[in-house]
N, C-alpha and C positions, 0 to 999 in steps of 0.2 A: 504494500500500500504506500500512497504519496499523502506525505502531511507535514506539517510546518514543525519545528523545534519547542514553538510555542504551543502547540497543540498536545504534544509531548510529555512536559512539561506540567500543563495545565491537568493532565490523565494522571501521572504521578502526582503530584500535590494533592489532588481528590484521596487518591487512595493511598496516601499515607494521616486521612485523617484534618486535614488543613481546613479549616472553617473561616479562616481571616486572613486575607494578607496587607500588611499597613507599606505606606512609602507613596513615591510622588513621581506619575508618567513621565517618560521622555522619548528625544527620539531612538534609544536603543532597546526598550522596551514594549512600548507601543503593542505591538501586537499580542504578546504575550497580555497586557492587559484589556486587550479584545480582548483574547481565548479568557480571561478571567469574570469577563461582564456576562460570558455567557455559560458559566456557570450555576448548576442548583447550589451547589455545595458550600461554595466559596465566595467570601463575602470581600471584595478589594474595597480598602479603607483610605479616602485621600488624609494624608494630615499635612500637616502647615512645617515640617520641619523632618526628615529623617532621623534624630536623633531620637525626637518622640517619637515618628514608628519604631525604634528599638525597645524603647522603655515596653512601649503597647505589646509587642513581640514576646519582650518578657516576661510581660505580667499575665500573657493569655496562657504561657508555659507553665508559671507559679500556680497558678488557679482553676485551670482545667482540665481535661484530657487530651486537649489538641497543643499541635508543636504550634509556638509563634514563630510567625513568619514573613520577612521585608521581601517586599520586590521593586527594588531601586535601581536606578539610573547609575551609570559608572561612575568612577572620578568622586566629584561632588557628593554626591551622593552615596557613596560608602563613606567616605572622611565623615561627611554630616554624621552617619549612624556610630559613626565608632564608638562613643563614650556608652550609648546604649550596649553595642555590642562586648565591649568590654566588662560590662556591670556583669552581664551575662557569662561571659568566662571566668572572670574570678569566683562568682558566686554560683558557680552549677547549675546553670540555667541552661535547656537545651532553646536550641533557636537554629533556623533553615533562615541564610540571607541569600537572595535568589537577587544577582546583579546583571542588568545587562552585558556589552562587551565590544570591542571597537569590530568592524568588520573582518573577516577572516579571508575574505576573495577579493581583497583588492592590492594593487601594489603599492600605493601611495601610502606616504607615512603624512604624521604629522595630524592624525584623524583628532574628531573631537574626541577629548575623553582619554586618550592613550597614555596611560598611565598604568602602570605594572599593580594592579589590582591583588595579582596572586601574593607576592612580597607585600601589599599592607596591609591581609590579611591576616599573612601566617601569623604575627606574635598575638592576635590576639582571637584567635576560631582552634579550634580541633583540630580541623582539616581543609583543605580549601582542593576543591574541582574547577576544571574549565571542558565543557562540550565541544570536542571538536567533530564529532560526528554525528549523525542523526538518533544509530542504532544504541546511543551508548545515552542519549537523553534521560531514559527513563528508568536505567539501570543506577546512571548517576543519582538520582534524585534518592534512589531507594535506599544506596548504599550511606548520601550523605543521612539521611534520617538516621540511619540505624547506629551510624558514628554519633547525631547528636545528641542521643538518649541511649544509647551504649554508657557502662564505667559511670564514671563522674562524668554527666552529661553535662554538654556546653554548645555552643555555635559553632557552624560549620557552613562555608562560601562556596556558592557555586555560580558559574558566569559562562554566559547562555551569547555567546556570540550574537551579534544582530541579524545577521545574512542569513544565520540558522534558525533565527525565528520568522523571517520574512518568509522567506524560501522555500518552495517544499525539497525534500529529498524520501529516498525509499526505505523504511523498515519491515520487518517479518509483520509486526503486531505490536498490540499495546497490554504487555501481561500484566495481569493483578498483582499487588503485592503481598510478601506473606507475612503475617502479621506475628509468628514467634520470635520472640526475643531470650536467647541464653542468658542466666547467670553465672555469677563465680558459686561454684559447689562450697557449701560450707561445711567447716572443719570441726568435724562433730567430738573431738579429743580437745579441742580447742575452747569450744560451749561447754565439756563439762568441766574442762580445769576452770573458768570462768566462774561457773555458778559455785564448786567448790571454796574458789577466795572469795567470792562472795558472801556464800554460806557461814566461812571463820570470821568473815568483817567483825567488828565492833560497833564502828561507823561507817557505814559505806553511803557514799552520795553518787546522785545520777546526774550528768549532765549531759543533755541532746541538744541535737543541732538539726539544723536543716532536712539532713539527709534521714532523720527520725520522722519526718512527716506523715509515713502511713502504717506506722506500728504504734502509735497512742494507747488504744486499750494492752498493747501487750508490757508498753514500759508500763502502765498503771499498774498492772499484775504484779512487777517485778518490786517495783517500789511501794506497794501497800504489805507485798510479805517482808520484803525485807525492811521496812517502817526503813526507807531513805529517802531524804530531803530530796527533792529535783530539782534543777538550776537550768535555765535557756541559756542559746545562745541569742543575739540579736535577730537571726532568722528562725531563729526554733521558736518563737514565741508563739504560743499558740498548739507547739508541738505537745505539750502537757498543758493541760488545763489548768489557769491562771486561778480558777478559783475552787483547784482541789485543794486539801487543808494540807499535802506533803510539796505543796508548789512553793519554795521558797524567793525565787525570783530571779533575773534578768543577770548571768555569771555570777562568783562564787569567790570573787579576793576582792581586794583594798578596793576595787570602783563598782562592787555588789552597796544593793542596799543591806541594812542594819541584819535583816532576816535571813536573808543569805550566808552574811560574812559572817554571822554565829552558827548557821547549819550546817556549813561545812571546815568551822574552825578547826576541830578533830577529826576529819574525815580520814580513814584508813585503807579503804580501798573505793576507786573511781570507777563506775563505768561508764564512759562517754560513746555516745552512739552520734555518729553523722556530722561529729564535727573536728575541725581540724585544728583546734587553738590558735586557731588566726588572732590579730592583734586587737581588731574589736572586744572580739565575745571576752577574752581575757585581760582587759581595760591596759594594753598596751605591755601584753603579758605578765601582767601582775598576778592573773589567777595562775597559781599555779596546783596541778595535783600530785597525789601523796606517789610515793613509788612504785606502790601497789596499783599500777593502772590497765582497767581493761577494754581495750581500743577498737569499736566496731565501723571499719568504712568502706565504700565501696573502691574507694581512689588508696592504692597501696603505697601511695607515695606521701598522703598525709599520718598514717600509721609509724609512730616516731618519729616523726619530725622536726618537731617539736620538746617532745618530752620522748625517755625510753621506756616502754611499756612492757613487759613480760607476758600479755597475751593479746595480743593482734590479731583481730579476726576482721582478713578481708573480703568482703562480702556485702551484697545487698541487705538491707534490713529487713528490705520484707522477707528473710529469709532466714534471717539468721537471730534477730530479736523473738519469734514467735519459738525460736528452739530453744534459746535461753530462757525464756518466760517459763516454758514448760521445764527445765532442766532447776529451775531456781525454785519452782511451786512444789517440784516433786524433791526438794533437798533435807526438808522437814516441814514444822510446825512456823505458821506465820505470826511474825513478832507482833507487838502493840505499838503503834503508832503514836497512842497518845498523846505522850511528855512531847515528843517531837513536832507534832502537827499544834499542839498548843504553843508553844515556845515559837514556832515561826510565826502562829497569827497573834502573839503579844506583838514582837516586833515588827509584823507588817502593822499592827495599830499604833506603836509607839510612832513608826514614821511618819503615817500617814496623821498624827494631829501635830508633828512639828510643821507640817506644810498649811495645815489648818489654822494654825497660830499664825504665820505668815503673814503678815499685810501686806495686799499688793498696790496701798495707795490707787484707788481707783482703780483700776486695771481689774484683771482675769487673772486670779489665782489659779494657774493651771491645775492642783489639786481636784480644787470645785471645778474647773472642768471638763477634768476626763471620771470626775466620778458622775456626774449630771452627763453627759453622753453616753457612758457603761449604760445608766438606769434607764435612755431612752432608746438605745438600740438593741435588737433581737441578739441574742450570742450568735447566730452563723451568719452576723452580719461581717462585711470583709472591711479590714481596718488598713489601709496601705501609709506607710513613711514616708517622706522625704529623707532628703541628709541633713541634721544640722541638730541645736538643741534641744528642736522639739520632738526628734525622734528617741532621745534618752527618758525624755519627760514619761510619753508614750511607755517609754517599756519598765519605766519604775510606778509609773502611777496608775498604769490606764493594766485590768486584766480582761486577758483573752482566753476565752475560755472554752474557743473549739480549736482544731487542727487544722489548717488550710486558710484562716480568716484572716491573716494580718502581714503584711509585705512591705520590704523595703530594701534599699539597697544597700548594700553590708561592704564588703573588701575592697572594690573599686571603690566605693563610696561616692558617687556621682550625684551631684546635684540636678535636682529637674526630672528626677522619678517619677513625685506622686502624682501629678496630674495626669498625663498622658497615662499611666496604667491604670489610674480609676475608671478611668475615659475606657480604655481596653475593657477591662474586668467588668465594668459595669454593662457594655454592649455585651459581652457572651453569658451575663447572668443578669438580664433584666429584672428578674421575678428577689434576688437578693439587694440586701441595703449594701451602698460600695460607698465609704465616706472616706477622704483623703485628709491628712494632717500635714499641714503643709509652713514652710518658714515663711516671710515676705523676700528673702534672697533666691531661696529656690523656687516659690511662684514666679517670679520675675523671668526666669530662667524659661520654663515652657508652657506660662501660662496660657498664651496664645492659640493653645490648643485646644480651650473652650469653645473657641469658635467649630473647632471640630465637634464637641459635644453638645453645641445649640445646633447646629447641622444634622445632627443626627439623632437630635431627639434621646438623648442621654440622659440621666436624669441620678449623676453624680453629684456628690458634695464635697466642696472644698474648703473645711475649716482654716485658714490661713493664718500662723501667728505671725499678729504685723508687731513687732516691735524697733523698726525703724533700723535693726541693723543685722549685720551676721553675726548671730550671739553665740554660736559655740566658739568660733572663732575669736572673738569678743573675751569671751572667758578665758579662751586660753591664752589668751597676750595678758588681761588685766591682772591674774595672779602672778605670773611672776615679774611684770613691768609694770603694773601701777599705773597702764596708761593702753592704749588700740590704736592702733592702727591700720586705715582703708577698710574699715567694714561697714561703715553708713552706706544703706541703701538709699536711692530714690527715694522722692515721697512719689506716690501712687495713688491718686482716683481712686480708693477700688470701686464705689459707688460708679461711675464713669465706665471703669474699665468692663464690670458687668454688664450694663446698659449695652455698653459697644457689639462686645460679643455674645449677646442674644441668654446671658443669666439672669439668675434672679440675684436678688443680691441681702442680706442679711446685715445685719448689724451689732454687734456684743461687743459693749464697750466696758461693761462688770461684773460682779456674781452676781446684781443681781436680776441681769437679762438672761444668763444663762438658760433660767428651763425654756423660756416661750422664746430664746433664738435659736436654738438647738429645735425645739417643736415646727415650727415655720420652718425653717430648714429642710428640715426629713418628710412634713407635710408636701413642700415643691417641686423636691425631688421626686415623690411620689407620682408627680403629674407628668413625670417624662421632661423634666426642664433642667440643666445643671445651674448649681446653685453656688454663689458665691462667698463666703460668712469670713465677717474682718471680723476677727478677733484679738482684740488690744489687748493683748498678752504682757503680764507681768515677770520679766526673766531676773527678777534681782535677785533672787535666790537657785544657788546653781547644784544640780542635780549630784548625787553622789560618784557616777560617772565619771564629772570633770574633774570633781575634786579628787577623787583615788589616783585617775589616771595620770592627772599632774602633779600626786606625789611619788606614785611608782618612777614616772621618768626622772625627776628631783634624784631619787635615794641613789640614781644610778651612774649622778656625777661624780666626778672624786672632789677632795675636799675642799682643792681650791676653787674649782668652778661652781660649790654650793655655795662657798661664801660672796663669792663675787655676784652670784644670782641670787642668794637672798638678800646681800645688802644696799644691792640696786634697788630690791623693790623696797627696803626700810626707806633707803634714804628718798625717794621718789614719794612714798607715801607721807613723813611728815614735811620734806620742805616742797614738794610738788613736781608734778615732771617737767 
């Protein structure tokens, strides 16, 4: 049969599941987004910026069963998606970027777009394809899937010549694709030495990550026999239930809150499931765990890397958690919980009325407002991040308390996430609440993309803390210098800025508008309309986060460089910077 590259193309992407593709026409594209218009299946999403089709890309990967997926213009058009595509590699995110590609039949150089595509993707995709033939289009497309949700799934580039999309040439057929996926077998000598040090613990604590997102009930299992505290990481949140009584909070050293850092003061043996002690989750490495660590991932390269662990079990979760759950339930009698689940919700209460006491001078006590939005949103509402302070705020204050509900960008740490992925997640899950938490630095960043979601009858919410600067940033200059620099934002319309682009737009300027702006808010949304909400956020009280994390880096000066850095900020502080 004679058919186009794009049509090819178009057959793969159906049958690998694809429901969305985000990115912006051009001329090396083109047809390829014909063959997508005349799809049932596949929905092509214009947005205002490829960097947000990345975000959307990623967050359709975080939250549903379909791969996200760009189909963008060369050149330009990958450079734009890169900060998305990047979030997406560091953070395990699988994603298909389908790039056009300069012509392949002609002899003229110098074409638009001609730039080595394959080289500026390699450092930051899995693997990167180029179509040079017709018969190999949809073999390619199959193999790139299986690479980006293979292992530690991540992004993976493929670039679709333009001649070969225009063009027809001849293949056999268009085969189905097969939908089995191998794992790593797991090492059942390995599970039981595992639950045995488990078993002898005294204090054993659990800390999950990301890659624990769909064994929940079994780490529940694991940690109600063995009464152990469980600790997120910044993507795990939501991995254990925020508001089970053994959830102690958001990592486990010097930048945990109060409830954490006493759950796991004596902890004796670790098991950490899905995560790799990246510099987040461990407040710039300060959490550290005991010797006795036992290390569940599917990437064999994050297993001691960090720390050295005496049982490394590399493997998927969904596979290998359900063995230990059972290998730990059958070890004996399960312990009492009690002391332990009391002792963390004293200290999750002591913390939460030092934030109470708080005065936020007129302003939004972030406290009262992620307890007043917990009270007015469903729990399998989806709770997405930004970068910046308000995402610590979020994972000390605000609990989540299903699996799958709450996203953000972690390692690359990329500002201009949450908007474009609410926008995302909220079109592939109309029927759930998709509310974003966003800084006024990083709205600035991709807010523009509302006009995407008043286009499309979206009906997202974007709580915006405006406090007129980059406050984690902020924070981290003004402790140890007594003074910031370059982080004042814009002032911003946001009244205006809504209008413009087709929101509604909200107003909470204290606690005490909070319940009925949060109410009107979630009411608008309701109606199919994205919503706008300035919230005059009060940041002068700085999350336990900043503070651990800037003393962790402090301890790890030598002694002349602490006194020169703390007498800078004495002497800054009484006679002034």
């Amino acid at each position: 049969m004679k058919t186009t590259a794009a049509a090819l193309v178009r057959h793969a992407l159906e049958q690998v599941g694809v429901r969305y593709t985000f990115g912006i026409p051009g001329v090396h594209n083109i047809e390829l987004y014909d063959e997508l218009l005349g799809s049932d299946q596949i929905q092509p999403v214009l947005v205002t910026h490829e960097g947000a089709g990345a975000f959307m890309a990623d967050a359709i990967s975080r939250a549903t069963d379909s791969i996200g997926t760009l189909v963008i213009v060369p050149a330009a058009g990958i450079t734009h998606a890169l900060s998305g595509v990047g979030e997406a590699f560091l953070d395990g995110v699988p994603m298909l970027i389908v790039s056009g590609g300069i012509r392949t039949d002609l002899e003229h150089k110098f074409q638009l777009h001609d730039v080595d595509q394959q080289a500026i993707m390699r450092p930051l995709t899995k693997a990167q394809y180029k179509i040079e033939r017709y018969q190999d289009a949809i073999p390619t497309i199959y193999e790139a899937y299986r690479t980006a949700v293979s292992g530690e799934p991540g992004p993976v580039f493929v670039e679709i010549p333009a001649n070969l999309q225009l063009l027809t040439g001849e293949v056999d057929g268009m085969p189905a694709f097969d939908t089995e996926l191998t794992h790593p077998e797991v090492d059942a000598q390995a599970i039981g030495d595992a639950a045995a040090m488990l078993a002898a613990a005294e204090k054993p604590g659990i800390f999950v990550g990301w890659g624990a997102r769909d064994v929940t009930a079994d780490v529940i299992r694991i940690a109600e026999h063995l009464s152990a505290p469980v600790a997120t990481t910044l993507q795990g949140l939501g991995v254990f239930p925020g508001d089970h009584p053994l959830h102690a909070g958001f990592s486990f050293g010097p930048s945990a809150v109060p409830a954490s850092q006493n759950a796991f003061k004596d902890c004796d043996v670790m098991l950490a499931i899905g995560t790799r002690f990246a510099e987040i989750c461990t407040g710039s490495y300060g959490a550290v765990p005991p010797e006795k660590l036992i290390h569940i991932d599917i990437n064999p390269d994050a297993i001691g890397a960090n720390h050295k662990t005496p049982i490394g079990i590399c493997a998927d979760a969904r596979d290998a958690v359900p063995a230990l759950a059972d290998a730990v339930t059958a070890s004996g009698e399960a312990r009492d919980s009690t002391q332990v689940a009391a002792a963390i919700s004293r200290d999750k209460a002591t913390y939460r009325e030092a934030w109470h006491k708080h005065d936020p001078k007129g302003r939004v006590n972030p406290a009262r407002f992620f307890e007043e939005l917990r009270v007015q949103l469903h729990d399998d509402a989806i709770v997405i991040a930004d970068d910046g302070n308000h995402t610590f705020l979020t994972a000390e204050l605000m609990s989540i308390n299903k699996g799958g509900t709450y996203l953000s960008p972690t390692d690359f740490n990329c500002m201009g996430y949450c908007v474009p992925a609410t926008i995302a997640v909220k079109m592939a899950m109309p029927e759930r609440e998709v509310i974003g938490i966003v800084g006024d630095g990083a709205f600035l960043m991709t807010g523009l993309e509302s006009v995407t979601a008043a286009g499309n009858g979206i009906g997202a919410v974007w709580f915006v803390f405006n406090d007129g600067e980059l406050a984690q940033i902020a924070q981290a200059q003004e402790i140890p210098y007594q003074r910031t620099a370059c982080v004042d934002v814009g002032n911003l319309n946001y009244e205006a800025f809504a209008a413009a682009t087709g929101a509604a737009y909200v107003n909470i300027a204290n606690d005490s508008e909070l319940h009925d702006g949060i109410e009107r808010a979630l009411s608008m949304a309701a109606q199919n309309k994205p919503v706008l909400v300035n919230v005059h956020i009060d940041y002068s009280k700085k999350t336990q986060f900043t503070v651990g994390t800037v003393q962790t880096n402090l301890k790890r000066f030598d002694t002349r460089n602490k006194l020169r850095i703390v007498g800078r900020a004495l002497k800054r502080r009484i006679f002034g910077s």
